[in-house]
C-alpha positions in Angstrom: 22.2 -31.8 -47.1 24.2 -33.9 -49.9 23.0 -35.6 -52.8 22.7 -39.6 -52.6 24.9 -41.4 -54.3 23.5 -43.6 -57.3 23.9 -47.2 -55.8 21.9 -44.6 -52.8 18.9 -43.5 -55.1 18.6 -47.3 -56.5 17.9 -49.1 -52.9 15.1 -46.5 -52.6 13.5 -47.5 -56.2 11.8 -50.3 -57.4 13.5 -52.8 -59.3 11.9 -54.5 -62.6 11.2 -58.0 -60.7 9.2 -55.7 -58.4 7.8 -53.2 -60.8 5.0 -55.9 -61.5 3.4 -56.7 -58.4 2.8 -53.4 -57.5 -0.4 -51.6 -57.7 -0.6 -48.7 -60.0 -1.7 -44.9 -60.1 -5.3 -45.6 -61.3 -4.2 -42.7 -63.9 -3.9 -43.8 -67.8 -1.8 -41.5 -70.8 -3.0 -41.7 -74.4 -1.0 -40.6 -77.0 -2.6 -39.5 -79.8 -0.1 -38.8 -83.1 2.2 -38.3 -81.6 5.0 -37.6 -84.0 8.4 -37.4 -82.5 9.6 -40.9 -80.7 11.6 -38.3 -78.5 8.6 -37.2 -76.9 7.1 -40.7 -76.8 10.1 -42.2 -75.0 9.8 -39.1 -72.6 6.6 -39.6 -71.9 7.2 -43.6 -71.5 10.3 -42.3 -68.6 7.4 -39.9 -66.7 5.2 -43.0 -66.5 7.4 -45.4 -65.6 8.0 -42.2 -62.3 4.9 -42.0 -61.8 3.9 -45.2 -62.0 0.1 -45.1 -64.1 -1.5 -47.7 -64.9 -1.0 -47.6 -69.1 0.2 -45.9 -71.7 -1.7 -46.4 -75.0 -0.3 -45.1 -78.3 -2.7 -44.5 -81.4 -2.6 -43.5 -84.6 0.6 -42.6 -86.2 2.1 -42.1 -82.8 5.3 -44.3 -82.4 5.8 -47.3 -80.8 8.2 -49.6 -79.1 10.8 -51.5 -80.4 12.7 -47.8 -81.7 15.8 -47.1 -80.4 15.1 -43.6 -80.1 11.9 -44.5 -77.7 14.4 -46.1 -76.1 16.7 -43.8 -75.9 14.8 -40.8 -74.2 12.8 -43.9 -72.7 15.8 -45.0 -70.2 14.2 -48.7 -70.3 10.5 -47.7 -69.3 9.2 -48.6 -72.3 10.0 -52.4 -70.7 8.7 -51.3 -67.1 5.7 -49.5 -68.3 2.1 -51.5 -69.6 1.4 -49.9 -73.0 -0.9 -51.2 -76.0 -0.9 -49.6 -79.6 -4.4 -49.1 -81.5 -4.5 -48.1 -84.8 -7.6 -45.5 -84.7 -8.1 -43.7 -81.6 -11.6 -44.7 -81.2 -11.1 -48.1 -80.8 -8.6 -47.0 -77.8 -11.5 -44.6 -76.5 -13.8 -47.4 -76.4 -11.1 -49.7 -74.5 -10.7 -47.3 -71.6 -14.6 -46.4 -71.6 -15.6 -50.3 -71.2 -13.3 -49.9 -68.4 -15.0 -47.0 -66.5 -12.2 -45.3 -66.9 -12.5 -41.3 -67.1 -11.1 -39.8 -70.1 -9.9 -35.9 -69.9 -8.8 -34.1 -73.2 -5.4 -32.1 -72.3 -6.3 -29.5 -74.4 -7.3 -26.0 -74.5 -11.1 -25.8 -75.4 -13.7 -23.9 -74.9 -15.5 -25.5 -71.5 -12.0 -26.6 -70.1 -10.9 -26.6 -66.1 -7.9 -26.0 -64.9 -5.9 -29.0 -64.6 -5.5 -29.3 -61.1 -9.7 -29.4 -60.6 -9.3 -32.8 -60.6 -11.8 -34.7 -58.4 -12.1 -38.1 -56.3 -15.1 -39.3 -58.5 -13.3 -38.8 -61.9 -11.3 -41.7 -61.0 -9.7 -43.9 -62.6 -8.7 -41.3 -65.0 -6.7 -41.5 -68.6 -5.1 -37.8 -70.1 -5.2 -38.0 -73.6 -2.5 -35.5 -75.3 -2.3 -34.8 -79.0 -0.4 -34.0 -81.5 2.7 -31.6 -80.8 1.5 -29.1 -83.8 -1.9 -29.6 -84.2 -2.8 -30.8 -80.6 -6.1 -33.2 -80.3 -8.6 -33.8 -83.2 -12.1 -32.6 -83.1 -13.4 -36.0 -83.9 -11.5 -37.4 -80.2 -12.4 -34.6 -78.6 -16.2 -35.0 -79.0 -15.5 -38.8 -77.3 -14.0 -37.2 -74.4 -15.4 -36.8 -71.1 -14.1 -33.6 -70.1 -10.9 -31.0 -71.1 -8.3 -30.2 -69.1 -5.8 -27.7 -69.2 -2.8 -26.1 -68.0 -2.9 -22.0 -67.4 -0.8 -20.4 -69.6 0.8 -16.8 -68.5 3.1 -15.5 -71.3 3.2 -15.2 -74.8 3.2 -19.1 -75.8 -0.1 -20.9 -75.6 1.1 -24.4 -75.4 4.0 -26.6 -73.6 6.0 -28.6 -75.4 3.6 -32.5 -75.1 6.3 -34.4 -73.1 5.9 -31.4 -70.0 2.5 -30.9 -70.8 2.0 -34.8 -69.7 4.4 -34.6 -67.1 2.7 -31.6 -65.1 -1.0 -33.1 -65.6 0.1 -36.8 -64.3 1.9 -35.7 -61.5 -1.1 -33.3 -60.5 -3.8 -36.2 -60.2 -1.1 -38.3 -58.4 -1.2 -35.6 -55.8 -5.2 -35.4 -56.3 -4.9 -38.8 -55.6 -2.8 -39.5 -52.8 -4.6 -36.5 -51.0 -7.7 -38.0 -51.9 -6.6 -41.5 -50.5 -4.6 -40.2 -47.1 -8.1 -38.0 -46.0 
């Protein structure tokens, strides 16, 4: 075993001519208040790697042009389809006109573990909320289902950049599995 060399790792990847004509992970991220453009610009690098569909920013959540989205970002806030609304509902509405699933990752009283994901709840957006307060009551109740990650120490809650990065890479697996069977 070594490890590849950079100019290695890059004939294996996309590049951003490509990045356009390929078809997507029929998964969708909405950020909701987001507050720090550090975890925005993570969030924008983990979907540009995994390769879903959009990410959609509401509220007071950040958004591209900031350098310091573009710093954590790496340049996937350029390689990534993303859309800013102003009030979450509007953005709810967008994804539901679309058929489009929408799961609450938050911890709430009827949710299932993350990985329960199934074929039908496809396509599929992950909404993730605030870092302190997490998701509003008022988006919850326009949610089609929670979701959430088991917690097994003292800490109830993952920082929102993992959080996002552990649930999209979960229903890309549910996905792939669902679509090699």
């Amino acid at each position: 075993m070594r490890k590849l060399l950079h100019n290695e790792i890059l004939k294996l990847r996309l590049t951003e001519e490509q990045i356009g004509n390929v078809m997507r992970h029929p998964i969708y991220l909405m950020l909701c208040n987001i507050r720090s453009l550090y975890n925005v610009g993570s969030i924008f690098r983990t979907a540009d790697a995994a390769l879903v569909s959009e990410v959609i920013l509401t509220g007071y959540t950040p958004h591209p042009p900031r350098k310091e989205i573009e710093k954590t970002a790496l340049g996937a806030d350029k390689t990534v389809p993303w859309r800013y609304f102003k009030e979450h509902k509007k953005a709810l509405i967008y994804l539901k006109e679309q058929n489009i699933k929408i799961f609450a990752l938050e911890i709430t009283d009827c949710g299932k573990p993350y990985y329960s994901i199934t074929k039908s709840e496809f396509p599929l957006c992950i909404v993730l909320g605030n870092e302190l307060t997490g998701i509003d009551n008022e988006i919850l109740s326009l949610c089609d289902d929670s979701i959430e990650i088991p917690m097994f120490g003292v800490k109830h809650s993952l920082n929102v950049s993992v959080a996002a990065g552990i649930a999209t890479f979960e229903a890309i697996k549910v996905w792939l599995n669902l679509n090699n069977t």
